[in-house]
C-alpha positions as CSV (number, residue, x, y, z in Angstrom):
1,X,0.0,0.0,0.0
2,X,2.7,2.1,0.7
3,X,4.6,2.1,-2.8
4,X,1.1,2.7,-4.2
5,X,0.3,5.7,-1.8
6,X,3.8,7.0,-3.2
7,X,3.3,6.5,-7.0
8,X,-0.1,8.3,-6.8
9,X,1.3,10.8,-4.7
10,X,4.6,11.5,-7.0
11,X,1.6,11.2,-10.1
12,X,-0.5,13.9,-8.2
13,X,2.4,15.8,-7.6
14,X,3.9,16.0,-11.2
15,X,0.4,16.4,-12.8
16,X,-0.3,19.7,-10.7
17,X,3.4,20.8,-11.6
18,X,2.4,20.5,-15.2
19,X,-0.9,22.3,-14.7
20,X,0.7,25.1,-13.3
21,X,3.8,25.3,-16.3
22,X,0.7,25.4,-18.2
23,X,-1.5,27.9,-16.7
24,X,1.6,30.1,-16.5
25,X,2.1,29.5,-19.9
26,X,-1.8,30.3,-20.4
27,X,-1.3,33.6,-18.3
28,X,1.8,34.9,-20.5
29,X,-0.2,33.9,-23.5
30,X,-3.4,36.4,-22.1
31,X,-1.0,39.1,-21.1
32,X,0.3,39.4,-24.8
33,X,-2.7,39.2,-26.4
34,X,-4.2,41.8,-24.0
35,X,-1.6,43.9,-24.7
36,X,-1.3,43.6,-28.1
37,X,-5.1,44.4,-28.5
38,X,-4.9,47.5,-25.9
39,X,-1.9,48.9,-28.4
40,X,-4.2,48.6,-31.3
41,X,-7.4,50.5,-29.7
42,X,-4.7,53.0,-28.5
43,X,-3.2,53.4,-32.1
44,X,-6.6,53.6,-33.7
45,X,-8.3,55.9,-30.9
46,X,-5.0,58.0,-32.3
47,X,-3.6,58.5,-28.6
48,X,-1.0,60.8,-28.4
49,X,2.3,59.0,-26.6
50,X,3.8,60.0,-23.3
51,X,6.5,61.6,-24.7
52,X,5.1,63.3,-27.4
53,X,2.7,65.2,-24.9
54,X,5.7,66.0,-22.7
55,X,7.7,67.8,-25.7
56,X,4.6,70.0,-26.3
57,X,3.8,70.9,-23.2
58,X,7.4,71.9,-22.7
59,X,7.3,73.8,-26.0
60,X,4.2,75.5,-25.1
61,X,5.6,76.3,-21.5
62,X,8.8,78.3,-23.4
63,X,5.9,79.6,-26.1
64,X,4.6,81.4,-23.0
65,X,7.9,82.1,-21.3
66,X,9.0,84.3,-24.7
67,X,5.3,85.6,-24.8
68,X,5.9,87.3,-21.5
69,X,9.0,88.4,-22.4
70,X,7.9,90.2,-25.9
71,X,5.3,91.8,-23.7
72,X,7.6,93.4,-21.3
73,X,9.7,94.6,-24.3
74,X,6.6,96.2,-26.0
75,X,5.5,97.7,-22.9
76,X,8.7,99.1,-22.7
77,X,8.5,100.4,-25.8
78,X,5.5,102.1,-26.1
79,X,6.1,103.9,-22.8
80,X,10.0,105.1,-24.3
81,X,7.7,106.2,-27.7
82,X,4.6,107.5,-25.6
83,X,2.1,105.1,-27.6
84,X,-0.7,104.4,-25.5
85,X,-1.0,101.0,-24.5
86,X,-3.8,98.7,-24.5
87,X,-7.1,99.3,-22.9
């Protein structure tokens, strides 16, 4: 009885090591595909990427920076020419 006991315990043992290579295998499988249809949604809902938001927003943040700037040096202006300035 005891060999028995043994063999089905050493079958048990190997068949739920094979289940779970398999349902990690199963998992990986469901990652990629869930990825892979995420990325095309994203690329057909035209998403703009991380790091092409990032460059704008930095461009628009020196946009505003030199905007400032140009208005200082008109204001300036105006007051050394005695132009009115805006109302």
């Amino acid at each position: 009885m005891t060999q028995t006991s043994n063999r089905f315990l050493d079958e048990m043992a190997r068949l739920m090591n094979d289940a779970a290579g398999v349902a990690s295998g199963v998992r990986r499988e469901l990652d990629t595909a869930f990825r892979s249809q995420a990325d095309r949604i994203l690329r057909d809902l035209d998403v703009v990427k991380r790091e092409e938001f990032e460059a704008v927003k930095e461009m628009a943040r020196i946009a505003r920076e030199e905007n400032e700037a140009l208005k200082v040096r008109v204001a300036a202006l105006e007051a050394k020419l005695g132009a009115p300035g805006p109302a």
